[in-house]
MDAnalysis code that builds the backbone (N, CA, C; Angstrom):
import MDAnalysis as mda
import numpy as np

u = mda.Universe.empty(426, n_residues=142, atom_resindex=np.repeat(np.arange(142), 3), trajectory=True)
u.add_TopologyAttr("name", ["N", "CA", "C"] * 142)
u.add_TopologyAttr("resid", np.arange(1, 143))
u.add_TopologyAttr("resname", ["UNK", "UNK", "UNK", "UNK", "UNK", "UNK", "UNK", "UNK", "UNK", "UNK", "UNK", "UNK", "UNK", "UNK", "UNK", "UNK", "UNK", "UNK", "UNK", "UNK", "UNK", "UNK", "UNK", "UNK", "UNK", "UNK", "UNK", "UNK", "UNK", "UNK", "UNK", "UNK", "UNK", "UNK", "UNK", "UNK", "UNK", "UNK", "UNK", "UNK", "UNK", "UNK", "UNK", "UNK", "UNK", "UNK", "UNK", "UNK", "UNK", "UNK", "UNK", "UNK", "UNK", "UNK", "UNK", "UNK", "UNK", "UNK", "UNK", "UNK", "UNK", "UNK", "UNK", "UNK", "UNK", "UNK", "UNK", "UNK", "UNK", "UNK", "UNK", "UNK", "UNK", "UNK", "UNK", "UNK", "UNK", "UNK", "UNK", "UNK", "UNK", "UNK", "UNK", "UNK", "UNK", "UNK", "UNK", "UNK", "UNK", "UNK", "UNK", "UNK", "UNK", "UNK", "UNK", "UNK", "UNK", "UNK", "UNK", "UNK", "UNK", "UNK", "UNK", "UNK", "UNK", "UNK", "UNK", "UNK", "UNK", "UNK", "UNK", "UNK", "UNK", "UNK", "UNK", "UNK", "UNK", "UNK", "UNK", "UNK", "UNK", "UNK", "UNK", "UNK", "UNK", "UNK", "UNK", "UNK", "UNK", "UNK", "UNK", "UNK", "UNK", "UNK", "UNK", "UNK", "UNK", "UNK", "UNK", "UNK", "UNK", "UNK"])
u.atoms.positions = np.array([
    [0.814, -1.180, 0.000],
    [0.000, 0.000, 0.000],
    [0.865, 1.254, 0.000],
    [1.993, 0.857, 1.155],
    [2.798, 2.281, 0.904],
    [3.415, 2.714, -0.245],
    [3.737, 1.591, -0.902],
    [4.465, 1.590, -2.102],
    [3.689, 2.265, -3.932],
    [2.650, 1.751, -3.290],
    [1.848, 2.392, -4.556],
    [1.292, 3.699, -4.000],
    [1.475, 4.377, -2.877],
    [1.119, 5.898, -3.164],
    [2.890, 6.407, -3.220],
    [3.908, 5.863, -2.944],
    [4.854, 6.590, -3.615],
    [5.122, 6.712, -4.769],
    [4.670, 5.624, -5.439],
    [5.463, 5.562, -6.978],
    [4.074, 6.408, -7.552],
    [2.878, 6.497, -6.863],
    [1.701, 7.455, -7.866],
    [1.840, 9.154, -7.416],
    [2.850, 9.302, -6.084],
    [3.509, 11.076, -6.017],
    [4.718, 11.032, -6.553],
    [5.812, 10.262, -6.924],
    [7.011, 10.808, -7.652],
    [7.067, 11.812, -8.372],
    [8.176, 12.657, -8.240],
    [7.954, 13.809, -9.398],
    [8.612, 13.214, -10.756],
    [7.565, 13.206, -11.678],
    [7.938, 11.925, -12.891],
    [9.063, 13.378, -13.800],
    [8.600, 14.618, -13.478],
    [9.587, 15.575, -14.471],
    [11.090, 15.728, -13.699],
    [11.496, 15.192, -12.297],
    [12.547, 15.257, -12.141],
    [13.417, 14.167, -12.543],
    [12.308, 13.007, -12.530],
    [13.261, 11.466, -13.689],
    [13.288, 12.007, -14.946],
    [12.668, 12.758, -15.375],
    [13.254, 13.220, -16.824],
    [14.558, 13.940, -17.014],
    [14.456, 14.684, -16.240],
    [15.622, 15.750, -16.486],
    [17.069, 14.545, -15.859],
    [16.428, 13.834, -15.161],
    [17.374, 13.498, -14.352],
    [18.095, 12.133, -15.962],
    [17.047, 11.503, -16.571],
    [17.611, 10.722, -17.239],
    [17.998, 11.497, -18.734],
    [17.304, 12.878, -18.747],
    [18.023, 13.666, -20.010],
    [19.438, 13.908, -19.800],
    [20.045, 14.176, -18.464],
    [21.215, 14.255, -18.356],
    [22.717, 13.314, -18.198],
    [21.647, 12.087, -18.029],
    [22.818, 11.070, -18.284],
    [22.786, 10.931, -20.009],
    [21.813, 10.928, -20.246],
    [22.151, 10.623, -22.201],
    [23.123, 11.917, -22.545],
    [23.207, 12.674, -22.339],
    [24.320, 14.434, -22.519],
    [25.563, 13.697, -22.333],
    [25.496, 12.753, -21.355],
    [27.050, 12.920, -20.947],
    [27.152, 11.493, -21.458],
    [26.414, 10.876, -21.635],
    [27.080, 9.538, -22.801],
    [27.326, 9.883, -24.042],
    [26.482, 11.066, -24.571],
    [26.641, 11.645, -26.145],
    [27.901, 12.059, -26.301],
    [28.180, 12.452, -24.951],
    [29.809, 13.668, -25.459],
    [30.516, 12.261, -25.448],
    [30.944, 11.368, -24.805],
    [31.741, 10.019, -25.297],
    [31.601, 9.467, -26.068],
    [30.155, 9.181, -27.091],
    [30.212, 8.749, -28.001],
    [30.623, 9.034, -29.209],
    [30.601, 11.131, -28.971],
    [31.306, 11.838, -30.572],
    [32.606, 11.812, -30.286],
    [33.070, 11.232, -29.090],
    [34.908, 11.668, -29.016],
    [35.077, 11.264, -30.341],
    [36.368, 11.904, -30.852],
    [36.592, 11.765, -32.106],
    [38.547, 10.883, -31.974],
    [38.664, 11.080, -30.656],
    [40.057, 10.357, -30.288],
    [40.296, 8.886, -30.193],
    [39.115, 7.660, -30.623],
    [38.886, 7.251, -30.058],
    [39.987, 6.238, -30.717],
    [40.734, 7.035, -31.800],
    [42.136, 5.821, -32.437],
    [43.512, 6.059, -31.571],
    [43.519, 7.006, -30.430],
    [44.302, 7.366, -29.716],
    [44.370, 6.401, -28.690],
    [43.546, 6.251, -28.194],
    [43.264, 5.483, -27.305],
    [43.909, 4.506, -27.259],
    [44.195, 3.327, -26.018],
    [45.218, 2.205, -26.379],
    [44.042, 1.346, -25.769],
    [44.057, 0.171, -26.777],
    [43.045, -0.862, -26.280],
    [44.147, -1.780, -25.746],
    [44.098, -1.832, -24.454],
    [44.335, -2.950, -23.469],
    [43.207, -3.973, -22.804],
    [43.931, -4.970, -22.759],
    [43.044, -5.901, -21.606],
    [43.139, -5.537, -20.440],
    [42.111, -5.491, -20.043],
    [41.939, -5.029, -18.486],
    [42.813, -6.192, -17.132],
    [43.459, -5.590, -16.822],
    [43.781, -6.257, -15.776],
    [44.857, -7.407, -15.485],
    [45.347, -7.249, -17.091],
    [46.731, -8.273, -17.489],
    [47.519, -7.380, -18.254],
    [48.635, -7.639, -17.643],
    [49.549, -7.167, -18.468],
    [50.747, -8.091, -18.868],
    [51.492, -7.711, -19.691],
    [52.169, -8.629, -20.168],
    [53.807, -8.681, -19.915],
    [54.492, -9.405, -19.481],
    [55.711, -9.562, -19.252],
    [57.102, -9.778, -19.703],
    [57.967, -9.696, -20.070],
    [59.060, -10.421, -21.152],
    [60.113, -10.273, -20.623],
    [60.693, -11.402, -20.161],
    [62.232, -11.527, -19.939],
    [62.878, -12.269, -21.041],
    [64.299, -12.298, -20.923],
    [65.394, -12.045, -21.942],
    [65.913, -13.003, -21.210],
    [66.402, -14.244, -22.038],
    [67.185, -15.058, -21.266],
    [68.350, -15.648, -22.132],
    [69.715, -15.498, -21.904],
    [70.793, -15.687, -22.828],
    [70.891, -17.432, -23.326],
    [71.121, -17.681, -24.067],
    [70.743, -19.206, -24.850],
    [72.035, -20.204, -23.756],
    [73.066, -18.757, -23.682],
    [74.612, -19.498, -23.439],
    [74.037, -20.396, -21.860],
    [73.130, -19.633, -20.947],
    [72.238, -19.778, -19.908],
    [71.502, -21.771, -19.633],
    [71.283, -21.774, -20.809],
    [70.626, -23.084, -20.876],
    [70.716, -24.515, -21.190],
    [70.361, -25.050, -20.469],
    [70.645, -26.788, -20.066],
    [70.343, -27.386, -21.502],
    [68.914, -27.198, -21.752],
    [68.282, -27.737, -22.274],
    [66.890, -26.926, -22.450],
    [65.837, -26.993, -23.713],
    [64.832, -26.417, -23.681],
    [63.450, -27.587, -22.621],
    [64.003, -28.358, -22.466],
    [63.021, -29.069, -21.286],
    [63.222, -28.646, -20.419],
    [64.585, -28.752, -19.549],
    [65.042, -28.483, -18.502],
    [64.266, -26.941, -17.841],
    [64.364, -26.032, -18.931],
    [63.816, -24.249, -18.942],
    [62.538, -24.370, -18.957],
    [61.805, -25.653, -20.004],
    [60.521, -25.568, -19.500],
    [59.513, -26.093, -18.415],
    [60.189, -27.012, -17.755],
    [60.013, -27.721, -16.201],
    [60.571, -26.207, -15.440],
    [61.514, -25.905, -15.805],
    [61.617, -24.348, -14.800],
    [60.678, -23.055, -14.464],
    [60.134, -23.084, -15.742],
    [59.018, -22.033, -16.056],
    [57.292, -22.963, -15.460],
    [57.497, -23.856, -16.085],
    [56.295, -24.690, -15.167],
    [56.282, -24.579, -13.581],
    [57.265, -24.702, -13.026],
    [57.218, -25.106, -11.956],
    [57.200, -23.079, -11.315],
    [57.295, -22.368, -11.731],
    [57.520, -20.707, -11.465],
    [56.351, -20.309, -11.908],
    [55.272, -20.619, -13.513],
    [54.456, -19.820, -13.550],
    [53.195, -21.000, -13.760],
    [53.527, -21.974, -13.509],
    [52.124, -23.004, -14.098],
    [52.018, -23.706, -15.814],
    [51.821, -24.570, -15.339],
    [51.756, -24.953, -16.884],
    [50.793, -24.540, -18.359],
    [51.190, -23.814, -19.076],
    [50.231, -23.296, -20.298],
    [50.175, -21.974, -19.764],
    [51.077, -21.473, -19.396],
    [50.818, -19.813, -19.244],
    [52.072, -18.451, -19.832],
    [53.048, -19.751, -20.853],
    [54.136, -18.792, -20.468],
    [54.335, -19.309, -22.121],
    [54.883, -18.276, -23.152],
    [55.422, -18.656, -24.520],
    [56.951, -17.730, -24.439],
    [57.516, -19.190, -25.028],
    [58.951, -18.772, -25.527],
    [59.517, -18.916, -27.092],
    [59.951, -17.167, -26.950],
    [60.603, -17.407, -28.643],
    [61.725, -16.725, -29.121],
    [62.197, -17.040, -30.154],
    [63.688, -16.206, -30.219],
    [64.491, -17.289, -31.011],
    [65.683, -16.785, -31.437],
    [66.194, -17.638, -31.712],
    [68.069, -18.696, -31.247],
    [68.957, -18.576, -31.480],
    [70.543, -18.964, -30.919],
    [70.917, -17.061, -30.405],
    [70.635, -16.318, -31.038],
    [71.284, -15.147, -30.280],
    [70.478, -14.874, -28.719],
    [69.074, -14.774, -28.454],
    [68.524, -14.401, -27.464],
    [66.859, -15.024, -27.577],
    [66.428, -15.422, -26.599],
    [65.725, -15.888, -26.360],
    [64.417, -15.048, -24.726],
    [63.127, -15.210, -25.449],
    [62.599, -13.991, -24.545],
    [61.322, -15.134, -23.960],
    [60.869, -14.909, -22.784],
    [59.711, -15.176, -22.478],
    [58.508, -14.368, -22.258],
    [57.711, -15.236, -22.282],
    [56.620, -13.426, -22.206],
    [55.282, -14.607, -21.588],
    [55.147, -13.880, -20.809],
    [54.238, -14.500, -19.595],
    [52.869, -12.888, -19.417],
    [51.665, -13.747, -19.056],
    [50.881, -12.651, -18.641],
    [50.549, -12.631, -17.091],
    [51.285, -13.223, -16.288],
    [51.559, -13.191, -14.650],
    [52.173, -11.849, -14.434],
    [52.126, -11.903, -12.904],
    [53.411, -11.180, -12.897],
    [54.372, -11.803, -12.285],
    [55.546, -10.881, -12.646],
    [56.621, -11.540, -12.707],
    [57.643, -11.466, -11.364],
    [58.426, -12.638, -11.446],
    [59.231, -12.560, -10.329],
    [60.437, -11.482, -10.281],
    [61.105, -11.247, -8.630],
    [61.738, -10.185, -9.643],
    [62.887, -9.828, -10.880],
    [63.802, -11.012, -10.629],
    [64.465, -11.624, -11.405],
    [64.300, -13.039, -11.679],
    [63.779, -13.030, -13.173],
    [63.328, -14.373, -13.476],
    [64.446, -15.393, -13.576],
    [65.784, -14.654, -14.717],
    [66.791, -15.607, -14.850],
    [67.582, -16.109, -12.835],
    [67.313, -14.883, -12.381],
    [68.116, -15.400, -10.984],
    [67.417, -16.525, -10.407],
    [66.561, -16.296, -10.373],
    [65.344, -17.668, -9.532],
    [65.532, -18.377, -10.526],
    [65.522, -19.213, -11.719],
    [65.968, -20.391, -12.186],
    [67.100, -20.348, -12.372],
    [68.512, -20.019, -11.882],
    [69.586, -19.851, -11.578],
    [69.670, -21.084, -10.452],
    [68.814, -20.102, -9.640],
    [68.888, -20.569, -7.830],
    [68.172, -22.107, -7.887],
    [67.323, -22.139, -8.837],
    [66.685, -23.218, -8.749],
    [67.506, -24.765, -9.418],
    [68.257, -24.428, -10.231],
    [69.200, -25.337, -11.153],
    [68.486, -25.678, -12.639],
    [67.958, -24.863, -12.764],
    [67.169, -24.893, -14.301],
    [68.093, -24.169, -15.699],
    [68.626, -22.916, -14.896],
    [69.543, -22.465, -15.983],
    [71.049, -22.562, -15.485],
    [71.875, -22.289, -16.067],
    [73.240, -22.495, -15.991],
    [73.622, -20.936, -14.673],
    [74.803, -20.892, -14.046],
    [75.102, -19.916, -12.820],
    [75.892, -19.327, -14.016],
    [76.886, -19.448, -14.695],
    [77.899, -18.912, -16.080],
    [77.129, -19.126, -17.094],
    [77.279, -18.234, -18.156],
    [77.198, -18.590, -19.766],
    [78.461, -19.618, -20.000],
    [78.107, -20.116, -21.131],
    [79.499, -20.823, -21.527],
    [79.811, -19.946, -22.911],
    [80.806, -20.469, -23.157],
    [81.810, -19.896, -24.156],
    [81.111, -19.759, -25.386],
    [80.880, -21.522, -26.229],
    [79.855, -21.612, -26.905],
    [78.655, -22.427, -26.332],
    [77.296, -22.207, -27.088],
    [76.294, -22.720, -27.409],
    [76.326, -24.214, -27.670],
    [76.080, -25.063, -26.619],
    [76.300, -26.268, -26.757],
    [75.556, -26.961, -28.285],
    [76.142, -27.723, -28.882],
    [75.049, -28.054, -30.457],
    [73.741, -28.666, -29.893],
    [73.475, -29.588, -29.115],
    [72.401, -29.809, -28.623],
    [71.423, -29.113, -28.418],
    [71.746, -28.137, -27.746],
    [70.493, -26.456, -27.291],
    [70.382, -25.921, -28.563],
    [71.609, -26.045, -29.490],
    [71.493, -25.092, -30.709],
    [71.311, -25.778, -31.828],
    [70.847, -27.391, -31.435],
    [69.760, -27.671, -32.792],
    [68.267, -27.958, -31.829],
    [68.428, -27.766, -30.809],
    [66.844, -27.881, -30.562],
    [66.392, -26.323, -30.616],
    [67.055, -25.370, -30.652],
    [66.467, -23.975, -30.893],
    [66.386, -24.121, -32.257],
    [67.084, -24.427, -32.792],
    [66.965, -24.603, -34.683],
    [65.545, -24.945, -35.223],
    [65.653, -26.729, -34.579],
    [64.762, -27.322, -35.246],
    [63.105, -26.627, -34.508],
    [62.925, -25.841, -33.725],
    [61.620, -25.340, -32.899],
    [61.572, -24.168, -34.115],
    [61.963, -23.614, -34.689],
    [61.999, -22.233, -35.494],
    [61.927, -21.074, -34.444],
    [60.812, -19.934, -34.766],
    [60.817, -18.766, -34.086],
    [60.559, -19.223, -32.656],
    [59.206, -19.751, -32.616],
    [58.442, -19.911, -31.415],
    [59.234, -21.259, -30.946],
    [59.736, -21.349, -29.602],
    [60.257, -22.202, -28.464],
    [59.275, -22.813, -28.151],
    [58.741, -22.318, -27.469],
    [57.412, -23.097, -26.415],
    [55.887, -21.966, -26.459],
    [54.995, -22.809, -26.663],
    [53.904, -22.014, -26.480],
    [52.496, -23.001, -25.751],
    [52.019, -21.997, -25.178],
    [50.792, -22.905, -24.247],
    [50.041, -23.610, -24.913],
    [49.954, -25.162, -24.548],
    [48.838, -26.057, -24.786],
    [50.032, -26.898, -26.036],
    [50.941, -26.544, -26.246],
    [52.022, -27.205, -27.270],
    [52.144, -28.799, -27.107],
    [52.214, -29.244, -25.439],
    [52.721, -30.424, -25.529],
    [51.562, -31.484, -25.210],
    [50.539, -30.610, -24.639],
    [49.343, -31.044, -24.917],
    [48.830, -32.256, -25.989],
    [47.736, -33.661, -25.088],
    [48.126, -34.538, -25.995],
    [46.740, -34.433, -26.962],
    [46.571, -34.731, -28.665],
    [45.230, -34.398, -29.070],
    [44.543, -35.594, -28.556],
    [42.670, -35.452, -28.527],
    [41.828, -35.871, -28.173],
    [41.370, -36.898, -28.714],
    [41.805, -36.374, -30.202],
    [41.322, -37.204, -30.830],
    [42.328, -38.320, -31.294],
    [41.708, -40.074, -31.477],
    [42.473, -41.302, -31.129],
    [42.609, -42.264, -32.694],
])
């Protein structure tokens, strides 16, 4: 009962004005004319990339049991080629990535001199992309 004599006294011309003025101020955002300025990001991820020297590495398993075990499995792509090699993760990041798989025994404590041939035909034969999520993943279908 109370309810239907409020909603039959509302002042129905102050919901007008009141909803004429939100459409004003959505109009002026909709003519922005900047709107190629703008940077379309994903909300709430950002993206990461460390640099990790090839001379650094065991093996590309070894680096990727390292990165598994630091960011989870299927979350982290690696690419590059025998000169430098980058990861790029959408976590965030530790603060030094190469030091913590240093500490951990995943990457080498020295570079070596050369590029062992082993690391430098499995970077070969991978091309650009190293590792990327869902890669080792087995298919479904039998």
């Amino acid at each position: 009962m109370v309810f239907e004599i409020l909603k039959r006294y509302r002042n129905r011309d102050s919901d007008r004005d009141r909803d004429r003025e939100r459409n004003e101020d959505c109009r002026e955002f909709r003519d922005r004319s900047d709107s190629l300025e703008r940077k379309n990001t994903p909300h709430g991820r950002a993206t990461y990339e460390h640099n990790i020297n090839p001379t650094l590495v065991f093996g590309l398993d070894r680096l990727r049991d390292g990165l598994d075990r630091v960011y989870g499995r299927n979350t982290f792509t690696v690419f590059g080629d025998i000169m430098q090699l980058t990861v790029r993760v959408r976590l965030p990041k530790p603060e030094n990535l190469v030091a913590r798989l240093q500490d951990e025994g995943f990457l080498r404590r020295e570079p070596v001199e050369v590029l062992p041939p082993a690391v430098k035909n499995q970077i070969k034969e991978n091309g650009w992309y190293q590792m990327r999520p869902w890669d080792q993943e087995e298919s479904c279908e039998g």
